[in-house]
PDBQT receptor file of N, H, CA, C and O in Angstrom, charges set to zero:
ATOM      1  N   UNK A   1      98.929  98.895 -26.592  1.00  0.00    +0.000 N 
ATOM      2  CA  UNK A   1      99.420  99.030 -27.957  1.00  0.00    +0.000 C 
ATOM      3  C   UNK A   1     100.468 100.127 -27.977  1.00  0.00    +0.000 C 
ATOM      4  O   UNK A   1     100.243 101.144 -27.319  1.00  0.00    +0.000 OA
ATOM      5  N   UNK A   2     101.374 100.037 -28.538  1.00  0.00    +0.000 N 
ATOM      6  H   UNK A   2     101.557  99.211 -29.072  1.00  0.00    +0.000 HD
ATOM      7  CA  UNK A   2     102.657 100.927 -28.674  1.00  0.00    +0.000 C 
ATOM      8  C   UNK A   2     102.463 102.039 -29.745  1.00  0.00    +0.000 C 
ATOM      9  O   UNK A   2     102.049 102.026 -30.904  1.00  0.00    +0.000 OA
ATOM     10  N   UNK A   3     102.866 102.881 -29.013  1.00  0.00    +0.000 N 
ATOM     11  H   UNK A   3     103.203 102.891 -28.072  1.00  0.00    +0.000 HD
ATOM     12  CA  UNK A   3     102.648 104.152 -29.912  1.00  0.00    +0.000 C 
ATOM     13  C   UNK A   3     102.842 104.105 -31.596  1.00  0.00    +0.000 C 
ATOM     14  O   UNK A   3     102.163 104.726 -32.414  1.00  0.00    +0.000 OA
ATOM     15  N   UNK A   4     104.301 102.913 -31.950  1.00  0.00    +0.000 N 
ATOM     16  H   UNK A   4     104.852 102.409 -31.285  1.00  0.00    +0.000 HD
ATOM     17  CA  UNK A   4     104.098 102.757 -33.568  1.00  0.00    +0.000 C 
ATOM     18  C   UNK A   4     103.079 102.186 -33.818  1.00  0.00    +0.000 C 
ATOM     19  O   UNK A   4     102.921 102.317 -35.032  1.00  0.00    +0.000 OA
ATOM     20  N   UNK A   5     102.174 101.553 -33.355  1.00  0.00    +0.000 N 
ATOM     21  H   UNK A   5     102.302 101.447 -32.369  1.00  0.00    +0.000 HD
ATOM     22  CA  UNK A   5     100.861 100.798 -33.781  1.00  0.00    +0.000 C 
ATOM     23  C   UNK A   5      99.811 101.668 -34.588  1.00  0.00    +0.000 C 
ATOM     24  O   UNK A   5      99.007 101.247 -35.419  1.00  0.00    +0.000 OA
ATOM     25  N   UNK A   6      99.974 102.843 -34.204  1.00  0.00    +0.000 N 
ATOM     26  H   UNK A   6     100.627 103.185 -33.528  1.00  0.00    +0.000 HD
ATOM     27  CA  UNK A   6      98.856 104.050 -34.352  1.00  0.00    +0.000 C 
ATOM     28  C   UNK A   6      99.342 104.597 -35.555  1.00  0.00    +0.000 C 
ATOM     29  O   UNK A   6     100.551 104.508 -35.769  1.00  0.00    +0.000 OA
ATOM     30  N   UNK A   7      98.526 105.210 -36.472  1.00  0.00    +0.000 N 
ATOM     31  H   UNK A   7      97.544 105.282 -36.298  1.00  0.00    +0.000 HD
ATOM     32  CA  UNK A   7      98.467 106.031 -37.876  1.00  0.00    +0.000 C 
ATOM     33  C   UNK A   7      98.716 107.327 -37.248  1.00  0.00    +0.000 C 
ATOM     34  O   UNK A   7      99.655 108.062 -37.555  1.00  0.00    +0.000 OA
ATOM     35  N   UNK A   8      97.560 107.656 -36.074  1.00  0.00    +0.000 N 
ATOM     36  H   UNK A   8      96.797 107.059 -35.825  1.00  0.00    +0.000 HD
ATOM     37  CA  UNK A   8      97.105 109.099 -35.742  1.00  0.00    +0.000 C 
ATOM     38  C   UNK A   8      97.636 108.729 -34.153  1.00  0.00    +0.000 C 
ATOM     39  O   UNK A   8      96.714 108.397 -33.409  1.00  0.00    +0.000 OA
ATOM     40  N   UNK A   9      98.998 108.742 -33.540  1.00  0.00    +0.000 N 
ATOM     41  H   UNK A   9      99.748 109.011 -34.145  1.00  0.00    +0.000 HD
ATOM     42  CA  UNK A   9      98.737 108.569 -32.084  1.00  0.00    +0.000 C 
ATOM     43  C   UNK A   9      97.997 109.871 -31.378  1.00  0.00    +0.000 C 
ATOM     44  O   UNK A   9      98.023 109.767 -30.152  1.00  0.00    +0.000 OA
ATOM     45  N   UNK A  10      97.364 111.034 -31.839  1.00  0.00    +0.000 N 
ATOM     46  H   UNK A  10      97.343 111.118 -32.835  1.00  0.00    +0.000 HD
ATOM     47  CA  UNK A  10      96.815 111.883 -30.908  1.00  0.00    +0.000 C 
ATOM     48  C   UNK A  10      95.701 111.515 -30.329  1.00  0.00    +0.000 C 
ATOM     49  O   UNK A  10      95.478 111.809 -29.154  1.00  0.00    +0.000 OA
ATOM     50  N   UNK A  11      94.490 110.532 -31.385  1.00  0.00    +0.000 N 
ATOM     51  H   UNK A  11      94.671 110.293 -32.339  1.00  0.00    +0.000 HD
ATOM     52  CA  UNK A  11      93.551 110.518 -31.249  1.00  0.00    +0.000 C 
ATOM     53  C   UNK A  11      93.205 108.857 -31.581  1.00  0.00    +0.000 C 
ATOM     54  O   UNK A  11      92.123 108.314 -31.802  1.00  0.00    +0.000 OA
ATOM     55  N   UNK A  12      94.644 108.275 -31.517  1.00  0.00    +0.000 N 
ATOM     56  H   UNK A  12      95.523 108.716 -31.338  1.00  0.00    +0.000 HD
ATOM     57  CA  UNK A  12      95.016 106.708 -31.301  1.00  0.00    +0.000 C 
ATOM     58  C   UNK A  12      94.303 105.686 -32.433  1.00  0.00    +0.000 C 
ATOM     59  O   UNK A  12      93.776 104.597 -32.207  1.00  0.00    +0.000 OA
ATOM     60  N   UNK A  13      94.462 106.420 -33.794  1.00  0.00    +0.000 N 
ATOM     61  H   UNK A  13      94.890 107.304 -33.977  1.00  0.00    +0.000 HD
ATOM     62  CA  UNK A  13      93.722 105.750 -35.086  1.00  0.00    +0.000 C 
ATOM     63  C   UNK A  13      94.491 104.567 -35.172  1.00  0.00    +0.000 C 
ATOM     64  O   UNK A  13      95.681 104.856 -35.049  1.00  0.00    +0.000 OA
ATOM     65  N   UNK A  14      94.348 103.614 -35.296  1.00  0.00    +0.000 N 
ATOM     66  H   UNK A  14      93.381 103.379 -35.396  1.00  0.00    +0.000 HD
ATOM     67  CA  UNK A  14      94.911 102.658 -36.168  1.00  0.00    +0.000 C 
ATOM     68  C   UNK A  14      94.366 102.398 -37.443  1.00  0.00    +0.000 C 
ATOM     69  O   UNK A  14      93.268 102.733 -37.888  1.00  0.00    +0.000 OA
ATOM     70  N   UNK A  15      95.425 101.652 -38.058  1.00  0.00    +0.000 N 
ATOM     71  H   UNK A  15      96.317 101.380 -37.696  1.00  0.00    +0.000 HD
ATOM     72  CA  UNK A  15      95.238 100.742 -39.342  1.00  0.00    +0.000 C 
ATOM     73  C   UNK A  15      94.017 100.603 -39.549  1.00  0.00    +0.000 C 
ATOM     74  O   UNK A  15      93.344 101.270 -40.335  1.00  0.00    +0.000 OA
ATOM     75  N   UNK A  16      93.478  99.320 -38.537  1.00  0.00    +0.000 N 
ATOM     76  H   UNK A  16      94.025  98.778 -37.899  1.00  0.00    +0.000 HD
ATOM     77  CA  UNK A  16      92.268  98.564 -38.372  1.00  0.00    +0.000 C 
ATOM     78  C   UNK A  16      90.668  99.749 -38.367  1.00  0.00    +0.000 C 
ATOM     79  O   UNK A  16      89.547  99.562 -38.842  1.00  0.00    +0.000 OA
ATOM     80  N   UNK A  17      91.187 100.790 -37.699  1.00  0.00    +0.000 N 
ATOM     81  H   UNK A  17      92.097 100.942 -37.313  1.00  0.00    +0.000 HD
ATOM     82  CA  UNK A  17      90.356 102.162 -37.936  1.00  0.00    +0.000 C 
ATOM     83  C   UNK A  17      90.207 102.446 -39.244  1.00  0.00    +0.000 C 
ATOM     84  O   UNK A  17      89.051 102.544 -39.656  1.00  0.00    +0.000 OA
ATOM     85  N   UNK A  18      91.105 102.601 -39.999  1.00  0.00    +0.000 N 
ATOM     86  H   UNK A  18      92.044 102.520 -39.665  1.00  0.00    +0.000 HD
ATOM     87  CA  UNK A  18      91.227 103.145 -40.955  1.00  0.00    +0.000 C 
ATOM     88  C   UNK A  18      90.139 102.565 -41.872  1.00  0.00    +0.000 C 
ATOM     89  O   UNK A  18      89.176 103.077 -42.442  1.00  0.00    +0.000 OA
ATOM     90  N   UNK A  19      90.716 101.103 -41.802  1.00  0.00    +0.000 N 
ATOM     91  H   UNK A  19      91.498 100.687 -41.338  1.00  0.00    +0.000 HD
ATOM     92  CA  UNK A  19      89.844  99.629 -42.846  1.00  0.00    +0.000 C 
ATOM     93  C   UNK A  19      88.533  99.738 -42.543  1.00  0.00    +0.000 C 
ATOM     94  O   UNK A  19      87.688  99.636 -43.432  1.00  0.00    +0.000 OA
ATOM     95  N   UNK A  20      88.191  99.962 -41.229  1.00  0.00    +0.000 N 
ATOM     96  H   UNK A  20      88.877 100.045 -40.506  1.00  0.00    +0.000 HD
ATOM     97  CA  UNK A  20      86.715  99.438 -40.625  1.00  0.00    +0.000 C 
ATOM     98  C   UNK A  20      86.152 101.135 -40.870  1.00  0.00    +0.000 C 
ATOM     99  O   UNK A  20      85.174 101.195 -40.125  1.00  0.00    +0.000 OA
ATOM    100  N   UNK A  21      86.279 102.260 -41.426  1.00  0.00    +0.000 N 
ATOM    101  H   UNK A  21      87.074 102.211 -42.032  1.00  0.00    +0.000 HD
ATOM    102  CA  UNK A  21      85.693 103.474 -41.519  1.00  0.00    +0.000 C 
ATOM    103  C   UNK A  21      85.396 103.075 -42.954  1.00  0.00    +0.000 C 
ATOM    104  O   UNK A  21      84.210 102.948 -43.255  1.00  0.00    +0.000 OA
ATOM    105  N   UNK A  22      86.335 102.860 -43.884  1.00  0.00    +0.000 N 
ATOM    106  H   UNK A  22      87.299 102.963 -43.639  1.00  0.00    +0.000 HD
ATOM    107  CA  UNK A  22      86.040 102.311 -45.452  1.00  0.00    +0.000 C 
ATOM    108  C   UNK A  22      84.906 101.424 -45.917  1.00  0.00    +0.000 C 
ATOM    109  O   UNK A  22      83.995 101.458 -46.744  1.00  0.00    +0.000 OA
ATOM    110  N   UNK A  23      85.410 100.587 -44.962  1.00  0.00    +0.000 N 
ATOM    111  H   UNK A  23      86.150 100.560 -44.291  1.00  0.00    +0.000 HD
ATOM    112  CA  UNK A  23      84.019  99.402 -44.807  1.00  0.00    +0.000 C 
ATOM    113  C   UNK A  23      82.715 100.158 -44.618  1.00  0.00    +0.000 C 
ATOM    114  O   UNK A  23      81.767  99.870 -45.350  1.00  0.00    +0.000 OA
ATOM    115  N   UNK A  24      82.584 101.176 -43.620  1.00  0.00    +0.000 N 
ATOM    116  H   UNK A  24      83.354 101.410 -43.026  1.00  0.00    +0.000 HD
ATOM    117  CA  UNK A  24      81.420 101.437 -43.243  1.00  0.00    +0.000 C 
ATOM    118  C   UNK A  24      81.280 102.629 -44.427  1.00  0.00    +0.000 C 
ATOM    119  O   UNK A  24      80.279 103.342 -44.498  1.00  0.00    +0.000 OA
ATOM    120  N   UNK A  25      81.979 102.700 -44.987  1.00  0.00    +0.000 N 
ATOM    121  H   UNK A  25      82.792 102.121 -44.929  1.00  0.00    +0.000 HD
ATOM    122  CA  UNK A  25      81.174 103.943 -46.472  1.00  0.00    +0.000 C 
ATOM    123  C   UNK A  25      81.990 104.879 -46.433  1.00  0.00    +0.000 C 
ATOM    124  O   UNK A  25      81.604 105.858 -47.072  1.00  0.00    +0.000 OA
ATOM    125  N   UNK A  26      83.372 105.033 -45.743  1.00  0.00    +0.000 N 
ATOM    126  H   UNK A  26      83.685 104.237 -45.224  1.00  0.00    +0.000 HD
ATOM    127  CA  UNK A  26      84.112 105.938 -46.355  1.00  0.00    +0.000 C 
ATOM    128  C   UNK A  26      84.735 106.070 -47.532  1.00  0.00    +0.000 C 
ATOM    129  O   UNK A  26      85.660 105.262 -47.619  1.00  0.00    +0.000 OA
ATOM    130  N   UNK A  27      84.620 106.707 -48.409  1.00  0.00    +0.000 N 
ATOM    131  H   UNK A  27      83.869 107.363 -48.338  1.00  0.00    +0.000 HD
ATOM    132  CA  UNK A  27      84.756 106.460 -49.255  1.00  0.00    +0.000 C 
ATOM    133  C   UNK A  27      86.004 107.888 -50.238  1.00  0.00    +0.000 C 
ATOM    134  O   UNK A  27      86.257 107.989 -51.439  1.00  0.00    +0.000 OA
ATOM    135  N   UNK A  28      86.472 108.715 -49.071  1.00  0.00    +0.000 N 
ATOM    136  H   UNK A  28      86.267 108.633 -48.095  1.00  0.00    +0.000 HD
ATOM    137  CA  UNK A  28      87.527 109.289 -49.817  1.00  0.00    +0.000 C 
ATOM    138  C   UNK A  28      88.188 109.808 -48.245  1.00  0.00    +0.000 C 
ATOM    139  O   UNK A  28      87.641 109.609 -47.161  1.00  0.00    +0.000 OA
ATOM    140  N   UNK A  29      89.213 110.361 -48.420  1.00  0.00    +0.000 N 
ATOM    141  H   UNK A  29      89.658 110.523 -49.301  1.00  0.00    +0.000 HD
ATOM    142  CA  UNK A  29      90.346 111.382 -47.132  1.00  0.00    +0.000 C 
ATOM    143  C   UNK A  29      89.482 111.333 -46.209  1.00  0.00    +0.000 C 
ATOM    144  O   UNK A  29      89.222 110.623 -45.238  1.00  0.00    +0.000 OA
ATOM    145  N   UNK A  30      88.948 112.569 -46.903  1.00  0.00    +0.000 N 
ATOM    146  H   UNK A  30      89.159 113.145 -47.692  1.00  0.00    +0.000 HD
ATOM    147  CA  UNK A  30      87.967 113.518 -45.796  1.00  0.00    +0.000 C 
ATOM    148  C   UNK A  30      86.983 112.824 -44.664  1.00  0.00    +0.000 C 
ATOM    149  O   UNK A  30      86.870 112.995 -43.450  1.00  0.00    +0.000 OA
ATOM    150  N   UNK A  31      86.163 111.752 -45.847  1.00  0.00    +0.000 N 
ATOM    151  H   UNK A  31      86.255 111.613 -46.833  1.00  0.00    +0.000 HD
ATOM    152  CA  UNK A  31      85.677 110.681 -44.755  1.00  0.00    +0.000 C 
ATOM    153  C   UNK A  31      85.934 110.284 -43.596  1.00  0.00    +0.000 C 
ATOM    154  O   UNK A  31      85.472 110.381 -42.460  1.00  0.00    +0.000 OA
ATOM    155  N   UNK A  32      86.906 109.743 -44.209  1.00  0.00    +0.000 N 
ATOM    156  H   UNK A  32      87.282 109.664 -45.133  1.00  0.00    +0.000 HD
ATOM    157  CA  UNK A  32      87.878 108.621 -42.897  1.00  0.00    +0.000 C 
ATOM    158  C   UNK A  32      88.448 109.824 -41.813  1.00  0.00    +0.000 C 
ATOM    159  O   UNK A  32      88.364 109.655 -40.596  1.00  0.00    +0.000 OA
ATOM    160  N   UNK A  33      88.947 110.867 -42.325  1.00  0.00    +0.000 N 
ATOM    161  H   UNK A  33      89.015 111.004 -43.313  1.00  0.00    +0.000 HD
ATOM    162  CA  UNK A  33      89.102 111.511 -41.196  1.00  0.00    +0.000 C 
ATOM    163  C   UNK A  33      87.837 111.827 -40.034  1.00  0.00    +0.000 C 
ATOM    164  O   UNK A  33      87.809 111.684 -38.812  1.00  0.00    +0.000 OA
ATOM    165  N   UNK A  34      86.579 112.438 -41.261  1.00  0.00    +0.000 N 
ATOM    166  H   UNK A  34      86.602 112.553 -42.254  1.00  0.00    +0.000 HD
ATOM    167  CA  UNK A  34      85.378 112.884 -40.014  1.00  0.00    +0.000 C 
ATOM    168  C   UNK A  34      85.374 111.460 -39.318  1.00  0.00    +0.000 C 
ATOM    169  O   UNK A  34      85.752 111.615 -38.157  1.00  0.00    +0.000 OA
ATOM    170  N   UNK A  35      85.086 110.110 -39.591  1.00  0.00    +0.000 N 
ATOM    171  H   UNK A  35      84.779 109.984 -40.535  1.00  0.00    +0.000 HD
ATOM    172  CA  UNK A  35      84.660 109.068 -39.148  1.00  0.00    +0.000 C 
ATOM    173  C   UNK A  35      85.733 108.884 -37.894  1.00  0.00    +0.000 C 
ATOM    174  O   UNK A  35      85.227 108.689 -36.788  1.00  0.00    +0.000 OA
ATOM    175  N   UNK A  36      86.927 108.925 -37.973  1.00  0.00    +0.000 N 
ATOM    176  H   UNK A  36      87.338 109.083 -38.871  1.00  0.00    +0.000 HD
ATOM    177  CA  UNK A  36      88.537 108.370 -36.863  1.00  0.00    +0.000 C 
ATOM    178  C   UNK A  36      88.248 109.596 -36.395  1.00  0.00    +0.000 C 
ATOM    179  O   UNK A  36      87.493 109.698 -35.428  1.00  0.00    +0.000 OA
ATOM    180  N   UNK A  37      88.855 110.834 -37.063  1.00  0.00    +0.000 N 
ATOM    181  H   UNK A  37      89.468 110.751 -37.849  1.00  0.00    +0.000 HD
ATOM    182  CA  UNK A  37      89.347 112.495 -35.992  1.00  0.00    +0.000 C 
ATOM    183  C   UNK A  37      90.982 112.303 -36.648  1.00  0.00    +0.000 C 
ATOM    184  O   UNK A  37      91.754 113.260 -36.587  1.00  0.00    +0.000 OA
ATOM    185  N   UNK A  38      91.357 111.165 -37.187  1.00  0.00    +0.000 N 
ATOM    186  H   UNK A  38      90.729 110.388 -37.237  1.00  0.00    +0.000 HD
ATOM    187  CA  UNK A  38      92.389 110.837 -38.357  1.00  0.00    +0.000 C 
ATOM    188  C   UNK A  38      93.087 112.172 -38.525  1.00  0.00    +0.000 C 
ATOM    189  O   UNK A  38      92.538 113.079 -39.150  1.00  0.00    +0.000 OA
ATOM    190  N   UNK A  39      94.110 112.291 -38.059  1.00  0.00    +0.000 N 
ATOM    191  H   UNK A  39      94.556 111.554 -37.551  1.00  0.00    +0.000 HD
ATOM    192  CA  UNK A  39      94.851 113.811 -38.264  1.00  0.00    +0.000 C 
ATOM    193  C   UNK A  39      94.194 115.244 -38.219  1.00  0.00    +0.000 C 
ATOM    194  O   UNK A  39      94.203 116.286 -38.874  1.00  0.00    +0.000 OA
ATOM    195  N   UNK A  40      93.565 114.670 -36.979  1.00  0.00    +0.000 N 
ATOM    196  H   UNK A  40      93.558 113.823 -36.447  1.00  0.00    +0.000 HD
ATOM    197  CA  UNK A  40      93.034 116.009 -36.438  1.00  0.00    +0.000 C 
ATOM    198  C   UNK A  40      93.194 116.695 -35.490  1.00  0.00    +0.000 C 
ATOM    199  O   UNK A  40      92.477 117.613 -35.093  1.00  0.00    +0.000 OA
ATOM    200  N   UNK A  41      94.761 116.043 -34.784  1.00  0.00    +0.000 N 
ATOM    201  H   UNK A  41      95.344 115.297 -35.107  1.00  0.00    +0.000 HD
ATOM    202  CA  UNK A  41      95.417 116.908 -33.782  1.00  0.00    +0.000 C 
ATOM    203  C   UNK A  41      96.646 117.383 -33.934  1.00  0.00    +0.000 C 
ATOM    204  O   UNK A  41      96.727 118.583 -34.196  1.00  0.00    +0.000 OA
ATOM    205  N   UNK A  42      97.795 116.662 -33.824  1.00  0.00    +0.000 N 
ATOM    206  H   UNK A  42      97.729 115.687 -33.611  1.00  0.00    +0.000 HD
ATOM    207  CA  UNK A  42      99.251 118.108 -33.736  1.00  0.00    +0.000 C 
ATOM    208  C   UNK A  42      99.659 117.452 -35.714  1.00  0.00    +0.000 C 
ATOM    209  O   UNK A  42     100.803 117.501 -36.165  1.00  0.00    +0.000 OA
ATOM    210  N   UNK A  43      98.633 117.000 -36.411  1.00  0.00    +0.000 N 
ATOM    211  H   UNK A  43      97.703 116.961 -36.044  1.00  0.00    +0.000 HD
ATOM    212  CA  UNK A  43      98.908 116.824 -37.769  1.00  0.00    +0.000 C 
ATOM    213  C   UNK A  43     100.212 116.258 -38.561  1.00  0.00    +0.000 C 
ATOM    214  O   UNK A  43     100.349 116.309 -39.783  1.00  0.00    +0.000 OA
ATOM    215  N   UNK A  44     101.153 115.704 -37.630  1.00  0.00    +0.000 N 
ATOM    216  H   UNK A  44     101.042 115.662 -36.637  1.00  0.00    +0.000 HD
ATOM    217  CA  UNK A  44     102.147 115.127 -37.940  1.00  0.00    +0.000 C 
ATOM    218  C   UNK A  44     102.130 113.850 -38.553  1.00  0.00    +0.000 C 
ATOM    219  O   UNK A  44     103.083 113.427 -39.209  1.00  0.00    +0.000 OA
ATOM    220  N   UNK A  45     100.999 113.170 -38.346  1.00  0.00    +0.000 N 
ATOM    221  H   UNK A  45     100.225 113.513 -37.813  1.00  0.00    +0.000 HD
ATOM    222  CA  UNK A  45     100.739 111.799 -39.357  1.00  0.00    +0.000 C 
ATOM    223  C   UNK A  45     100.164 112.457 -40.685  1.00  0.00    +0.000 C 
ATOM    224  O   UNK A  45     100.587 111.801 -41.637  1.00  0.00    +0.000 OA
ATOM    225  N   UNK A  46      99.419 113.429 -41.075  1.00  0.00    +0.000 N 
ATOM    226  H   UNK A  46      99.075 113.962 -40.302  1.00  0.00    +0.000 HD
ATOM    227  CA  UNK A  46      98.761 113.439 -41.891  1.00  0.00    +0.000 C 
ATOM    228  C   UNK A  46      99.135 113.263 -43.531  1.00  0.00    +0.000 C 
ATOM    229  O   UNK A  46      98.383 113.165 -44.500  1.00  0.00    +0.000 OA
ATOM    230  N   UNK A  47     100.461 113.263 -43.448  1.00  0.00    +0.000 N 
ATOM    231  H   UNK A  47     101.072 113.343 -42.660  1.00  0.00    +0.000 HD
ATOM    232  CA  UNK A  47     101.302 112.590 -44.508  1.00  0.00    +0.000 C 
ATOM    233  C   UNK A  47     100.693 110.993 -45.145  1.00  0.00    +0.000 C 
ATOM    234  O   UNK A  47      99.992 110.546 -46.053  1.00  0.00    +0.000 OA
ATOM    235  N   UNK A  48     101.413 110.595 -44.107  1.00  0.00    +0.000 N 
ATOM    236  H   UNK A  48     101.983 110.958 -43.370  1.00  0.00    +0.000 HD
ATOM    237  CA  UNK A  48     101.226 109.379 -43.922  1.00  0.00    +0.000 C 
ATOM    238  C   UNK A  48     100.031 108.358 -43.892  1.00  0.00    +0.000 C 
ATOM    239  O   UNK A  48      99.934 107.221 -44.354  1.00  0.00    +0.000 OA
ATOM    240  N   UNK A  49      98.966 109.323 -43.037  1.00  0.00    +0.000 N 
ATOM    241  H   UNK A  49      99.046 110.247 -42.662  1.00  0.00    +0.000 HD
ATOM    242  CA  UNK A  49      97.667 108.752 -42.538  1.00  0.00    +0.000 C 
ATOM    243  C   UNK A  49      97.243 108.824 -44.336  1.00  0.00    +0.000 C 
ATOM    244  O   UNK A  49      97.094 107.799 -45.001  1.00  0.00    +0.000 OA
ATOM    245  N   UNK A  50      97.103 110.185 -44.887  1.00  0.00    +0.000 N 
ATOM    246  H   UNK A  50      97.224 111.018 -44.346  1.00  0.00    +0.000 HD
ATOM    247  CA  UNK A  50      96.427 110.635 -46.387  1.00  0.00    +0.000 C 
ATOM    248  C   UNK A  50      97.116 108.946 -47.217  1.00  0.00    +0.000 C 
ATOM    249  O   UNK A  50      96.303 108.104 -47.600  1.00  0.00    +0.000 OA
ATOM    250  N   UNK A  51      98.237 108.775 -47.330  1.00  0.00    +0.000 N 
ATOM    251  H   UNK A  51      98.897 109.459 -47.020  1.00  0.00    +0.000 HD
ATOM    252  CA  UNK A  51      98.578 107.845 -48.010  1.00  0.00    +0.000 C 
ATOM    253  C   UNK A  51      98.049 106.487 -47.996  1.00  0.00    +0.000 C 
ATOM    254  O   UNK A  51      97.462 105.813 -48.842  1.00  0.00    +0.000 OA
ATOM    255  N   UNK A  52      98.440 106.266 -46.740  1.00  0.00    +0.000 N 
ATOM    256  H   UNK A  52      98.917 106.814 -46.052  1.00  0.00    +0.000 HD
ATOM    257  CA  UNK A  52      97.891 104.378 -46.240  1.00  0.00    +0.000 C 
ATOM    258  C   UNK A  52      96.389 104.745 -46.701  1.00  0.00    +0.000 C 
ATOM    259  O   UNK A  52      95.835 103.935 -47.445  1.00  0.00    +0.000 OA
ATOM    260  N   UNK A  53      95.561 106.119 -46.241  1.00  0.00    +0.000 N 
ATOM    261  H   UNK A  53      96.011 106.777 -45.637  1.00  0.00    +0.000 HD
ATOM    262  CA  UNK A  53      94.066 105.717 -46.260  1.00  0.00    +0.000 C 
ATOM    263  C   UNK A  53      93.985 105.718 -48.131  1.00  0.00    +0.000 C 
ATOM    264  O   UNK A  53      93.150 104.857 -48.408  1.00  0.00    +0.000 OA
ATOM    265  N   UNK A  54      94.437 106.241 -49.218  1.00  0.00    +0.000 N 
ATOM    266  H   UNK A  54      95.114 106.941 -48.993  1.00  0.00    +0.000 HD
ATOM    267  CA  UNK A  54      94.326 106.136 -50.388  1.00  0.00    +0.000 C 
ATOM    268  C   UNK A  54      94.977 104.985 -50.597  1.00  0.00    +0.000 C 
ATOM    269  O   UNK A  54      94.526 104.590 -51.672  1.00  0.00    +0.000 OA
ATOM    270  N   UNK A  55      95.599 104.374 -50.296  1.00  0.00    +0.000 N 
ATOM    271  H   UNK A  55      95.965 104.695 -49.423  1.00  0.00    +0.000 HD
ATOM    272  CA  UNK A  55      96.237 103.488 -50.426  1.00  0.00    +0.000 C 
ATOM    273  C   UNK A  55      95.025 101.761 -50.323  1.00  0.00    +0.000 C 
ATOM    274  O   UNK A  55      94.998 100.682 -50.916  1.00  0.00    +0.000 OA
ATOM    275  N   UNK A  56      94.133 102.502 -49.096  1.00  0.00    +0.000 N 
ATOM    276  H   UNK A  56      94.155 103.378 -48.614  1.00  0.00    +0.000 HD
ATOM    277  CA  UNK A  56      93.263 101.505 -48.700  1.00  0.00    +0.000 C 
ATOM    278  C   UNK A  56      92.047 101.629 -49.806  1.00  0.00    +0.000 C 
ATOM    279  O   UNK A  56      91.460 100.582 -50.080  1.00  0.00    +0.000 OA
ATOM    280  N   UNK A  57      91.734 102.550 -50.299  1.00  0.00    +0.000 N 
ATOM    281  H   UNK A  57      92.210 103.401 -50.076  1.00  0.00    +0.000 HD
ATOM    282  CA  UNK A  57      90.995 103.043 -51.012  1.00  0.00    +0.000 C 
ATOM    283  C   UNK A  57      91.110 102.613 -52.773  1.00  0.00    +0.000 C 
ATOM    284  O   UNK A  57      90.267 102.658 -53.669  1.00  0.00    +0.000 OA
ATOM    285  N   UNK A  58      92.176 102.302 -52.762  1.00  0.00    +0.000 N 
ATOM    286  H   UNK A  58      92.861 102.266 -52.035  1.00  0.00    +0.000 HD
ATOM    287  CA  UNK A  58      92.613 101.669 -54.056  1.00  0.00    +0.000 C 
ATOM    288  C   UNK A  58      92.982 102.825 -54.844  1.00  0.00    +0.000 C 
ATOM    289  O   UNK A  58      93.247 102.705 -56.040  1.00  0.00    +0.000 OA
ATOM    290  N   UNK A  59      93.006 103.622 -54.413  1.00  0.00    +0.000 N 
ATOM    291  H   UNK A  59      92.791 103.719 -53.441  1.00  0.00    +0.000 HD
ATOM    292  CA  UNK A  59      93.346 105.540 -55.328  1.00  0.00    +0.000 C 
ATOM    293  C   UNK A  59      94.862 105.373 -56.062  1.00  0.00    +0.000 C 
ATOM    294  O   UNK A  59      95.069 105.467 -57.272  1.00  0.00    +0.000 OA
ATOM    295  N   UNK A  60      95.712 105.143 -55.175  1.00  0.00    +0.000 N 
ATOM    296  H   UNK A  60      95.544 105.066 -54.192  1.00  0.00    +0.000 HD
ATOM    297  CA  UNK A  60      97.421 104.901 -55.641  1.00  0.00    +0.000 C 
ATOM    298  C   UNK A  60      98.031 103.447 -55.188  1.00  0.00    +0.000 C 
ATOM    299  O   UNK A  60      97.815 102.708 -54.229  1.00  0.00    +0.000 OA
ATOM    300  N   UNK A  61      98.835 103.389 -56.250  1.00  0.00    +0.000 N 
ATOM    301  H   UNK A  61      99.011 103.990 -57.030  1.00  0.00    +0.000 HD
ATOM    302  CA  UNK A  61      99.498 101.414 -56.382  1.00  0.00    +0.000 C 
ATOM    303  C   UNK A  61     100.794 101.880 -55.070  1.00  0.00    +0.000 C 
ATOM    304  O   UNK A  61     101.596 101.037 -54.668  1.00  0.00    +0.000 OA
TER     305      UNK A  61
């Protein structure tokens, strides 16, 4: 998988990570991060990662 594939390439989150942490009861940021590690290394997605995962969350249109 190519490095754009990844949300978090430090700790190699994808999308599909993201969806399948929600599914299992994440249910805000913070979650999904403890559940992935989701922008928990050089923090350069965490823009991004925070968005798509509210985004998945139904929080913002």
């Amino acid at each position: 998988m190519g490095k754009d594939k990844y949300i978090c390439p430090c700790f190699k989150v994808t999308k599909d990570d993201i969806k399948k942490a929600i599914e299992e009861g994440a249910d805000s940021f913070k979650k999904v991060k403890k559940a992935t590690h989701l922008a928990a290394g050089c923090g350069h997605c965490k823009c991004k990662a925070k968005k798509y995962t509210k985004k998945r969350l139904g929080k913002i249109k």
